[in-house]
C-alpha positions as CSV (number, residue, x, y, z in Angstrom):
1,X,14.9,-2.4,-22.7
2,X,16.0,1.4,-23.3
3,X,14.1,4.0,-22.2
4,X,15.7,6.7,-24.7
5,X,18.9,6.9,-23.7
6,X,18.6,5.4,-20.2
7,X,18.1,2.2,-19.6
8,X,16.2,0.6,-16.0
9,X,17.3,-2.1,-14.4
10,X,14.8,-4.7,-13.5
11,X,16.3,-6.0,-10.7
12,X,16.4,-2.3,-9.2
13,X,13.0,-2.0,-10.1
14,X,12.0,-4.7,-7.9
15,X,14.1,-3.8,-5.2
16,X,12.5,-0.3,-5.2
17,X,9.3,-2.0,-5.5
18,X,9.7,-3.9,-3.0
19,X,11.0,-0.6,-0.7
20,X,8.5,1.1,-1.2
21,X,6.0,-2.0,0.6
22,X,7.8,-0.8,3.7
23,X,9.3,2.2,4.2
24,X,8.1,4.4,1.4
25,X,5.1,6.3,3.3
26,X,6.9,7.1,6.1
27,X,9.3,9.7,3.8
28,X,6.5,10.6,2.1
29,X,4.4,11.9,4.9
30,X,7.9,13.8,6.5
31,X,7.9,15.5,2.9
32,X,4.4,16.6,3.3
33,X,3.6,15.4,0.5
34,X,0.2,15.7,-1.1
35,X,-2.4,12.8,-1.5
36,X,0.4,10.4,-0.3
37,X,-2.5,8.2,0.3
38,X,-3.6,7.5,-3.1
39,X,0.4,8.0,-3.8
40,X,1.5,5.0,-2.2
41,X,-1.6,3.4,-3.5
42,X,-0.4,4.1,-7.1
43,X,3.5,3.6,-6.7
44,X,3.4,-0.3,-7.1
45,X,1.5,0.4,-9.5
46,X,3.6,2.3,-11.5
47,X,6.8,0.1,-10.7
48,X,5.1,-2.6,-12.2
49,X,4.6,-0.9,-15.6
50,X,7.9,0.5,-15.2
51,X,8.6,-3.6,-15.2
52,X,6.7,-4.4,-18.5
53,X,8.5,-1.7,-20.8
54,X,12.1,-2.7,-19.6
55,X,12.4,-6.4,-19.2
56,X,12.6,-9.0,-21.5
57,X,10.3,-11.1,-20.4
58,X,8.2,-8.6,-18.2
59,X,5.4,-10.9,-17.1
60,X,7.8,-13.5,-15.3
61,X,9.6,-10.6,-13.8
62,X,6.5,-9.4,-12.5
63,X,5.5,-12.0,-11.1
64,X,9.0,-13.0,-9.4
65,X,9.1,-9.1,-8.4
66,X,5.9,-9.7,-6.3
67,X,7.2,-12.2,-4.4
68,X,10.3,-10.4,-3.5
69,X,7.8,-7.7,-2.8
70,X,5.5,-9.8,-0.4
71,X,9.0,-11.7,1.0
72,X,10.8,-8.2,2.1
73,X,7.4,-6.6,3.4
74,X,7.0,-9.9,5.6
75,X,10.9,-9.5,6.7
76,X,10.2,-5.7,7.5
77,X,7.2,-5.6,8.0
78,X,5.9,-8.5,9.5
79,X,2.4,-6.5,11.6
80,X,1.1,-5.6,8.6
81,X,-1.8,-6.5,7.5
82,X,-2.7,-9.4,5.0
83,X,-5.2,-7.6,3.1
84,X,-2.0,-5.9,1.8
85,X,-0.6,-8.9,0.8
86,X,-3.9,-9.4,-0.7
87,X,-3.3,-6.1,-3.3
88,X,0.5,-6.8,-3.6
89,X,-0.9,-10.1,-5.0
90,X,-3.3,-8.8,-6.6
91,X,-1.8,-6.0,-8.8
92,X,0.9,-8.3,-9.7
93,X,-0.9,-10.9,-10.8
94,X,-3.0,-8.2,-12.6
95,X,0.4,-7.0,-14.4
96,X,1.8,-9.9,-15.2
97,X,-1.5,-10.9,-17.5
98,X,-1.7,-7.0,-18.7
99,X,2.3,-7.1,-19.8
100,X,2.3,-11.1,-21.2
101,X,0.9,-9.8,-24.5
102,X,1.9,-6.2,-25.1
103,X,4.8,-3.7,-23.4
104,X,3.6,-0.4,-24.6
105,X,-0.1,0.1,-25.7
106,X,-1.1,3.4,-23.7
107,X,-4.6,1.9,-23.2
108,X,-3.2,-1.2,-22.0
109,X,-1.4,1.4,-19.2
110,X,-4.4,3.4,-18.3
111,X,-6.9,0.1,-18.0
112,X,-3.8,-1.8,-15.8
113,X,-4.1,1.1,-13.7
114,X,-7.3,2.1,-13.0
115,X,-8.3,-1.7,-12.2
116,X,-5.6,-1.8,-10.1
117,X,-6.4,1.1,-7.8
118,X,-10.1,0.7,-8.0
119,X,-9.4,-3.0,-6.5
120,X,-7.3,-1.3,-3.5
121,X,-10.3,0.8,-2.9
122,X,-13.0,-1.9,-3.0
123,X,-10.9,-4.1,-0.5
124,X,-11.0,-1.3,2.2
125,X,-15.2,-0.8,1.6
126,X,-15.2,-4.8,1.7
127,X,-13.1,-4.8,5.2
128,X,-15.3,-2.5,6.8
129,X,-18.4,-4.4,5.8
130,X,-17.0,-7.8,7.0
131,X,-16.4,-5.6,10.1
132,X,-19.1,-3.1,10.8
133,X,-22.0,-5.4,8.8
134,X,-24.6,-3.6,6.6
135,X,-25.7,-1.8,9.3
136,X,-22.8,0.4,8.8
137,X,-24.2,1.9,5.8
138,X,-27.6,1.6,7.2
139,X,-26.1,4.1,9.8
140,X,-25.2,6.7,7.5
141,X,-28.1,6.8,5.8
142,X,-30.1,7.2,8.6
143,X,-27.7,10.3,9.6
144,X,-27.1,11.9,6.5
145,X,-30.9,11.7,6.1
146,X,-31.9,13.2,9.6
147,X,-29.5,15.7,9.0
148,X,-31.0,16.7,5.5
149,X,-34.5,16.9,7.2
150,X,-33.2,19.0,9.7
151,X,-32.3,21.5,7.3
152,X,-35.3,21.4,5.5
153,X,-34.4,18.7,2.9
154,X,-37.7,16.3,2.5
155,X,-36.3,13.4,-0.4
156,X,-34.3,10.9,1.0
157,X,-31.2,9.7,-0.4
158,X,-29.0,6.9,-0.6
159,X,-25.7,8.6,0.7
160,X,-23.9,5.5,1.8
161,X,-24.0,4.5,-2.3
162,X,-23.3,7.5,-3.3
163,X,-20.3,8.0,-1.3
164,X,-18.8,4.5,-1.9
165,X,-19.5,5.4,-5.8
166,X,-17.4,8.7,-5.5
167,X,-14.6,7.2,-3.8
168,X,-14.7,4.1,-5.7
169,X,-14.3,6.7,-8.6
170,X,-11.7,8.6,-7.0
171,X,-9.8,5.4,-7.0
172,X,-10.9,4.2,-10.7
173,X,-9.6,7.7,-12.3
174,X,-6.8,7.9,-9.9
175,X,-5.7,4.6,-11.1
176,X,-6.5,5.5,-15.2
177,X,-4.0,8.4,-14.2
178,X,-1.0,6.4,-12.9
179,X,-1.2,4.2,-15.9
180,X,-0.6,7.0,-18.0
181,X,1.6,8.8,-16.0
182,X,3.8,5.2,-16.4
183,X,3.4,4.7,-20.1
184,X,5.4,8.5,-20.3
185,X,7.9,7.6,-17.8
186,X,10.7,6.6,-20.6
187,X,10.2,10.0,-22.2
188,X,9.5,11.8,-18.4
189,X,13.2,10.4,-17.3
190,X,15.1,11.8,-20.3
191,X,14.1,15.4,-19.8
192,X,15.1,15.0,-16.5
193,X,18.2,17.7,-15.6
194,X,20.6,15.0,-14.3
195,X,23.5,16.9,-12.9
196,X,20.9,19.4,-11.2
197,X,19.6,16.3,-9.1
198,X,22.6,15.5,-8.4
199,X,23.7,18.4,-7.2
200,X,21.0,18.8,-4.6
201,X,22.8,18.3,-1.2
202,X,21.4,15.6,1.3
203,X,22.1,18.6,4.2
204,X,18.7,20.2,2.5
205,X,16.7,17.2,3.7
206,X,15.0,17.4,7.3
207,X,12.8,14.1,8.0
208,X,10.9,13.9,11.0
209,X,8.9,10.4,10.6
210,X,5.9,9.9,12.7
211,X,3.9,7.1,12.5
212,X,0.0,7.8,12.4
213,X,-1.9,4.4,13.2
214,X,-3.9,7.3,15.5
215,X,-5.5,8.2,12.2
216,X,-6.9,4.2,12.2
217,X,-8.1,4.6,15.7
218,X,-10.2,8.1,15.2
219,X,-11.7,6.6,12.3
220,X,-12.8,4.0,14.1
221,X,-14.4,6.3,16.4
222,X,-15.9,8.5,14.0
223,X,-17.6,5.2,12.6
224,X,-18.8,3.8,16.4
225,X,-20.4,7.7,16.6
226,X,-22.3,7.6,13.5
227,X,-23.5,4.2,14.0
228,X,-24.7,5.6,18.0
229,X,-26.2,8.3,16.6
230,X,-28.2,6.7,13.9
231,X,-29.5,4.3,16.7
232,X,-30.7,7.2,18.9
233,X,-32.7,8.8,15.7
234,X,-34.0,6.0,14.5
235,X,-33.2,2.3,15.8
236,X,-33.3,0.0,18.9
237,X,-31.0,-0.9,21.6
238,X,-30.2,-4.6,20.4
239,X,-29.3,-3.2,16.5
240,X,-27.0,-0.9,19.1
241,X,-25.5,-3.2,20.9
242,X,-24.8,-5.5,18.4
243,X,-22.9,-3.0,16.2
244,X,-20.7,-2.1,18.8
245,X,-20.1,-6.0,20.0
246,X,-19.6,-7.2,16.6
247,X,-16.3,-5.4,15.3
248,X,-14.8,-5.7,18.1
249,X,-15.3,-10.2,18.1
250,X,-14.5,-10.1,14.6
251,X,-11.1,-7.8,15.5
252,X,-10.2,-9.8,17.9
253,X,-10.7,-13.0,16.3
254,X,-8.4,-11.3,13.0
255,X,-5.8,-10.5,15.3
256,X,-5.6,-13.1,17.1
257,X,-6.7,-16.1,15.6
258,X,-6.9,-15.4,11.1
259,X,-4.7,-13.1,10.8
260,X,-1.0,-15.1,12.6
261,X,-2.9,-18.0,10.6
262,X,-2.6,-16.1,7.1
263,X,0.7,-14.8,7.7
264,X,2.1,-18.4,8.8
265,X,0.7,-19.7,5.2
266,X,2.1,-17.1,3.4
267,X,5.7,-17.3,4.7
268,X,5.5,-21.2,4.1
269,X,4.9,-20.3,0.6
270,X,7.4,-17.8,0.3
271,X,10.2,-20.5,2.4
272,X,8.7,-23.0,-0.6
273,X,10.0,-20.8,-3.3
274,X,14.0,-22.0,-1.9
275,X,17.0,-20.4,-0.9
276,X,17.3,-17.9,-3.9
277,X,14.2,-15.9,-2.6
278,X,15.7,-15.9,0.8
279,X,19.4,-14.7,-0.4
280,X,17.6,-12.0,-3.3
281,X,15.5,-10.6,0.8
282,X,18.7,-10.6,2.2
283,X,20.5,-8.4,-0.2
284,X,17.3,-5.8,-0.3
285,X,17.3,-5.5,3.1
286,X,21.1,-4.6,2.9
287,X,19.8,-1.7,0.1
288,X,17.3,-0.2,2.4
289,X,18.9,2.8,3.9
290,X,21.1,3.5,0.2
291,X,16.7,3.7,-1.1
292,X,15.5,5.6,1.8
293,X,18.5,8.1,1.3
294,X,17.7,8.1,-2.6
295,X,13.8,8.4,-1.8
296,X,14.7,11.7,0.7
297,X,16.7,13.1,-2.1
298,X,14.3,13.0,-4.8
299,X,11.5,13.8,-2.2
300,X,13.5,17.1,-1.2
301,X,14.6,17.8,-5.0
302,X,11.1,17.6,-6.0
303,X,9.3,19.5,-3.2
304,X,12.0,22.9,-3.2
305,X,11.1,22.7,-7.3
306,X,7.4,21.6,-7.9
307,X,4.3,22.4,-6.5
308,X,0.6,20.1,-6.5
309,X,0.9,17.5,-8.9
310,X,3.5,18.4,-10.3
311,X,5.5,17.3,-7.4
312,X,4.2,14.0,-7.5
313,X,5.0,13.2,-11.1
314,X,8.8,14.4,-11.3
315,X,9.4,12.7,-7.4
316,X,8.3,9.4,-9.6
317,X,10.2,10.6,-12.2
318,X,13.3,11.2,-10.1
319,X,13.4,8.2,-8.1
320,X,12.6,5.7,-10.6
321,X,16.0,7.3,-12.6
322,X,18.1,7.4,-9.4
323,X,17.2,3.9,-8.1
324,X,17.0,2.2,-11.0
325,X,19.0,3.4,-13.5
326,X,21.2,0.4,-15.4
327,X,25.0,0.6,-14.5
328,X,24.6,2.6,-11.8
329,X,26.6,1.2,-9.2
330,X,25.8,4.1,-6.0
């Protein structure tokens, strides 16, 4: 289907989708660039609508794209976890039932979306409760209260609620924004100054990647502190023992038992799917470094020319049109 006068390839689409699975957020924290978080969390699903205006038959390709999508993140990816595997699943199958009956209805967009993001956030709250237990949230309470009546506060309040119902509405507007960022893509890529992309050199671009799984391990910390603390103010030793012993059985028994058990069923559905799958992997994985070099070049275009959000639409904008665009052969 044409987007004005450019049309997307689906297959690209889906190759870049599948990209960004695994090698996306690395790029986008050497950029700097803002909320890459919720960015990465709303790229999928952005590609996906990016799916349903220009195929054909957008719900089949959705659904084919998120295998490819799962099969290249298990090639290149294979320590990650399955609860991404989980959205990946999730947002596709979400898409493909969203895009079956209509391609452009703007409301269609902004419901897909928000869905779609506030599911991503509801699957980390409900990991850290099958980890952590109520008494988790039981433990901030119990803090945030005994801090409030240190400062004079007398009414208590609910805080872990209310701060799973801001960031579940983070996520839920977040999401509502994405979709309609996607229904204006078509129109977004067209206004785009081709030959001035173009003409940004790739000397301009300094990466320095860094992974930052440190970030999982200080949270983790910061949780195991709140959750001492609380104790101290207001519990007993057994409630404190228990909620240190209990993430770490049920880590170890993810890591080591559910989690290899998971993956193993997921790459025999994948191998069920038959050679085709394999081969279509195969020639992705051969595309990588051609999509990381496009992803630094819209990345750097981007950040020397916008600022804020700005920067985040038009990087979209920029890569969608130089990854996907129909004919082109670089």
């Amino acid at each position: 289907m044409s987007t004005g006068n450019i049309k997307l390839s689906t297959s690209k689409l889906i190759a870049l989708w599948a990209f960004s699975e695994c090698a996306l957020g690395g790029i986008l924290h050497a950029f700097q660039f803002p909320f890459s978080g919720l960015l990465l969390a709303g790229f999928a699903v952005t590609i996906i609508c990016a799916i349903g205006f220009s195929s054909e038959k957008p719900a089949q390709d959705i659904l084919y794209g998120t295998l490819v999508a799962m099969a290249v993140k298990l090639a290149l990816s294979p320590h990650s976890p399955v609860t991404a595997y989980v959205a990946v699943g999730f947002q596709g199958l979400l898409g493909a039932l969203f895009f079956r009956f209509q391609q452009r209805n703007k409301w269609a967009y902004i419901i897909f979306g928000a869905i779609a993001l506030l599911e991503s956030a509801l699957q980390k709250v409900l990991t850290l409760t099958i980890i952590f237990g109520n008494a988790l949230w039981e433990s901030i309470d119990i803090s945030a209260n005994h801090l409030v009546k240190t400062l004079g506060g007398k009414e208590e309040i609910d805080f872990a609620i209310l701060i799973l119902g801001v960031y579940s509405c983070i996520y839920l507007i977040w999401g509502g924004i994405v979709g309609l960022w996607a229904y204006r893509i078509p129109d977004k890529i067209n206004s785009i100054d081709r030959n001035s992309v173009n003409k940004y050199a790739d000397s301009h671009i300094e990466t320095n990647f860094k992974k930052r799984k440190v970030y999982g391990f200080l949270i983790l910390c910061f949780i195991m502190m709140i959750s001492v603390y609380a104790f101290m103010t207001g519990g007993n030793k057994e409630n404190l023992t228990w909620i240190i012993v209990r993430p770490l059985i049920i880590i170890v028994s993810w890591y080591f038992i559910f989690h290899p058990f998971f993956l193993f069923l997921i790459k025999l559905f994948i191998k069920n799917k038959g050679n085709r799958l394999a081969t279509v992997v195969e020639n992705i994985s051969t595309q990588i470094p051609h999509l990381r070099k496009i992803t630094q070049q819209a990345a750097g275009y981007s950040t020397a020319n916008y600022r804020g959000f700005e920067r985040i639409r038009f990087f979209i904008v920029i890569l969608i049109l130089l990854a996907c665009e129909e004919g082109d052969n670089n």
